[in-house]
VMD Tcl script that builds the backbone (N, CA, C; Angstrom):
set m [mol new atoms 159]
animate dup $m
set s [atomselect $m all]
$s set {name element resname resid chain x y z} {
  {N N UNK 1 A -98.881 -246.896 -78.227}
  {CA C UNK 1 A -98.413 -248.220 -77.883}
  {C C UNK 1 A -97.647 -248.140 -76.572}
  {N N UNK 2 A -98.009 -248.611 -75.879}
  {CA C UNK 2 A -97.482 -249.083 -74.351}
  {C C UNK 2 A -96.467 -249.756 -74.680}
  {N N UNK 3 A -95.240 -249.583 -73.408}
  {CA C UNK 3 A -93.938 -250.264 -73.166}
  {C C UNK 3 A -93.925 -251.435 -72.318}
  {N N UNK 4 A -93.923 -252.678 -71.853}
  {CA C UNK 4 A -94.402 -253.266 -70.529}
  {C C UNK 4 A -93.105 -253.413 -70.044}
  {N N UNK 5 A -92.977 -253.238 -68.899}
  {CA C UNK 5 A -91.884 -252.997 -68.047}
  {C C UNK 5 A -92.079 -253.862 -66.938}
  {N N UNK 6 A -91.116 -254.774 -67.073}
  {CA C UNK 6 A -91.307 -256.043 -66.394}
  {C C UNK 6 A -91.064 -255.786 -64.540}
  {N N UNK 7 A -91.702 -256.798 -64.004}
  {CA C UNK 7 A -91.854 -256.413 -62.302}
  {C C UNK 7 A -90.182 -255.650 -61.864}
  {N N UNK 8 A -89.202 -255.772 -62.124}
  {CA C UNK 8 A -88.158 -256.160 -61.200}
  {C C UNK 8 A -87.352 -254.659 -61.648}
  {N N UNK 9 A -87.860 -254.114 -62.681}
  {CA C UNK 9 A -86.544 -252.929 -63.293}
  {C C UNK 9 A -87.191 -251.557 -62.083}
  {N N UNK 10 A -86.076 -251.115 -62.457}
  {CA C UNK 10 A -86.252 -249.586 -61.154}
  {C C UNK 10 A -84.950 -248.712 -61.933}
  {N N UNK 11 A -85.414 -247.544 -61.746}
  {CA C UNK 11 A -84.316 -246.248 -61.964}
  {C C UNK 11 A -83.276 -246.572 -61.142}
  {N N UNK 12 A -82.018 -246.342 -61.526}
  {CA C UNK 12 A -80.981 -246.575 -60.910}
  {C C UNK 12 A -80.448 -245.188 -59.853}
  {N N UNK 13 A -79.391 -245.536 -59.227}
  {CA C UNK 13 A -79.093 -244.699 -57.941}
  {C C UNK 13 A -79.133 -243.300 -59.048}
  {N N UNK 14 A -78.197 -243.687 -59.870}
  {CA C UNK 14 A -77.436 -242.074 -60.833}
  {C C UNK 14 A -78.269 -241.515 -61.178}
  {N N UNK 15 A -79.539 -242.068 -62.102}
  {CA C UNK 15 A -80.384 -241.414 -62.523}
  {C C UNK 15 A -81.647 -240.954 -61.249}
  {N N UNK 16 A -81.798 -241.189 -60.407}
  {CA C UNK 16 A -82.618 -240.718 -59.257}
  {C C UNK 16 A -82.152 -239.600 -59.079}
  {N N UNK 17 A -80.826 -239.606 -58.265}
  {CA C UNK 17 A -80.099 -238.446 -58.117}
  {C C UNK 17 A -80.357 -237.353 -58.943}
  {N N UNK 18 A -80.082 -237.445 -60.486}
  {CA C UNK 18 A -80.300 -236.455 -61.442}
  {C C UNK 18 A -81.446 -235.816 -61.180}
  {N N UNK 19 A -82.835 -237.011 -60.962}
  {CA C UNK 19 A -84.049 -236.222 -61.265}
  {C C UNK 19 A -84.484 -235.818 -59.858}
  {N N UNK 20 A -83.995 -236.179 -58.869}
  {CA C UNK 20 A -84.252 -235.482 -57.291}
  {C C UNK 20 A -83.473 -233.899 -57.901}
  {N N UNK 21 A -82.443 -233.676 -58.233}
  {CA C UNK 21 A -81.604 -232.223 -58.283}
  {C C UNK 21 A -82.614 -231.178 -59.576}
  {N N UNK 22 A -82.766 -232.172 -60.334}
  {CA C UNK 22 A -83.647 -231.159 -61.614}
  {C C UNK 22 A -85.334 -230.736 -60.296}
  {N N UNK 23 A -86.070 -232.073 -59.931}
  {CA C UNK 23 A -87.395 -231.401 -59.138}
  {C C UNK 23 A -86.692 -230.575 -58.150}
  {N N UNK 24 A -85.864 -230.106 -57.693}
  {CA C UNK 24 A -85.470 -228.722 -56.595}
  {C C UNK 24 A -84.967 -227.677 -57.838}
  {N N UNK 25 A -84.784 -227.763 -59.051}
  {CA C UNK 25 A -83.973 -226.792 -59.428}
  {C C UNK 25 A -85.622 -225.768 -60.138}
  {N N UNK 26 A -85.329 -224.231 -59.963}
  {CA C UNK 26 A -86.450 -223.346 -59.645}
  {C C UNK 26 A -86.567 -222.755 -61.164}
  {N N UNK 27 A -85.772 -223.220 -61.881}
  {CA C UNK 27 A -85.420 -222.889 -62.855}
  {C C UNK 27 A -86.117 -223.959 -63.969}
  {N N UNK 28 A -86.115 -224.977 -64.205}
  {CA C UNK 28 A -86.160 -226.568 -64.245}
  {C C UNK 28 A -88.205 -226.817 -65.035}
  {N N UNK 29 A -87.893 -226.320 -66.082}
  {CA C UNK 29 A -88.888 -226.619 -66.943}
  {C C UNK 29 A -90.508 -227.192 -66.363}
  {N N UNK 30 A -91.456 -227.862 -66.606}
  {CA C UNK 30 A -93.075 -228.307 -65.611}
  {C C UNK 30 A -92.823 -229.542 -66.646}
  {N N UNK 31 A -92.831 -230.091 -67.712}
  {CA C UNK 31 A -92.454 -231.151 -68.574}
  {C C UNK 31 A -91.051 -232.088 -67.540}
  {N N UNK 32 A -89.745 -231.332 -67.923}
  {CA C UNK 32 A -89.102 -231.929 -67.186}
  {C C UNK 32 A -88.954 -232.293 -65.892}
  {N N UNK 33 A -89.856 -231.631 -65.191}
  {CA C UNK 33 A -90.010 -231.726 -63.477}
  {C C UNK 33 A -91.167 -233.042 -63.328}
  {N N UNK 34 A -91.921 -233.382 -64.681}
  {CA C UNK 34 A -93.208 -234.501 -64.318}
  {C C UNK 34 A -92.091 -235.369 -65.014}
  {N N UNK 35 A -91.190 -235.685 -65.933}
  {CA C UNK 35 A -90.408 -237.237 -66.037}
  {C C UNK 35 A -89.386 -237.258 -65.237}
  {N N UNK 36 A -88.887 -236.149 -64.486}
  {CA C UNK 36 A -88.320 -236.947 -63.183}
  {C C UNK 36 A -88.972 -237.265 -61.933}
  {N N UNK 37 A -89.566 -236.665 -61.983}
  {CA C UNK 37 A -90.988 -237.273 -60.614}
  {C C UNK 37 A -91.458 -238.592 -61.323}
  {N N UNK 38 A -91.310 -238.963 -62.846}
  {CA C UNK 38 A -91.756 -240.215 -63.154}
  {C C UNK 38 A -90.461 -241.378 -62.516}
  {N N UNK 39 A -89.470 -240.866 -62.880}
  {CA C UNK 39 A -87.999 -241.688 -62.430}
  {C C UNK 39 A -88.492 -242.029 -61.279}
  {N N UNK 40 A -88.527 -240.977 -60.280}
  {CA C UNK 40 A -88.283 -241.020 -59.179}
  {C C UNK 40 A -88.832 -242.346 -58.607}
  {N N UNK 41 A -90.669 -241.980 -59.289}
  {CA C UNK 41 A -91.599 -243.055 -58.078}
  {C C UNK 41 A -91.144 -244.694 -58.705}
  {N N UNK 42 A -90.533 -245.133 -59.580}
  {CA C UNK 42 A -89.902 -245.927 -59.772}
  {C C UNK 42 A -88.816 -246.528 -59.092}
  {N N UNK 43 A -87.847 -245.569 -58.514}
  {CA C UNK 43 A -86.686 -245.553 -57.506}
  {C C UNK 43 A -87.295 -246.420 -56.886}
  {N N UNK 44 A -85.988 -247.526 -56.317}
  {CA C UNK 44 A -86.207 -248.142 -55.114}
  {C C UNK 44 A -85.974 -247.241 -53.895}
  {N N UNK 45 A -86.590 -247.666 -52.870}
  {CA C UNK 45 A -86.283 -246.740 -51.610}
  {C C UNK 45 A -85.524 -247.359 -50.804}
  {N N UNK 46 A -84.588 -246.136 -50.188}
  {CA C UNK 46 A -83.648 -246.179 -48.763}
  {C C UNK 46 A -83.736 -247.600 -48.031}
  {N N UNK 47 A -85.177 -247.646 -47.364}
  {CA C UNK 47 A -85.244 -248.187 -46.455}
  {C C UNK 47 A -86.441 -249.398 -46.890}
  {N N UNK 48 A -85.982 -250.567 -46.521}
  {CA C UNK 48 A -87.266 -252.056 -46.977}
  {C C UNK 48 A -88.263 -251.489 -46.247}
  {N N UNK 49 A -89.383 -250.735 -47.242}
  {CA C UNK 49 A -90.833 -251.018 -46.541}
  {C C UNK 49 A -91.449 -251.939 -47.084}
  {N N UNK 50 A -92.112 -252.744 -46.442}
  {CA C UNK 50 A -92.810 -253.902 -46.495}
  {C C UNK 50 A -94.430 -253.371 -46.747}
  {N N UNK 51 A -94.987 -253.867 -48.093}
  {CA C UNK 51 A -95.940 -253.302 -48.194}
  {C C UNK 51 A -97.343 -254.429 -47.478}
  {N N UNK 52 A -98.576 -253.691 -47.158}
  {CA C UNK 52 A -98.846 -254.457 -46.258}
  {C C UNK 52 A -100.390 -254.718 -47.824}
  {N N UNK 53 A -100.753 -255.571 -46.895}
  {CA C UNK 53 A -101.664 -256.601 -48.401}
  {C C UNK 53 A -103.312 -256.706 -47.478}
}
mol reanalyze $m
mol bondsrecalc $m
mol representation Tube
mol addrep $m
């Protein structure tokens, strides 16, 4: 069963952070390194890119 996750939600600053430090850590499980790379691409980004259509 699927979750639907409405347009507007995004990983927050704290939790990005976490999962940017776990994908560098060398130590850092292949399970836990693919659900923070899931966080991540969720993250809003730095800078407004404007996606083009």
């Amino acid at each position: 069963m699927a979750i639907k996750k409405s347009a507007n939600e995004s990983t927050s600053k704290n939790v990005a952070s976490i999962a940017s430090k776990l994908l560098k850590g060398p130590k850092t499980p292949t399970k836990v390194k693919s659900v923070a790379a899931s966080a991540l691409t969720q993250a809003q980004n730095k800078k407004n890119v404007k996606v083009k259509k």
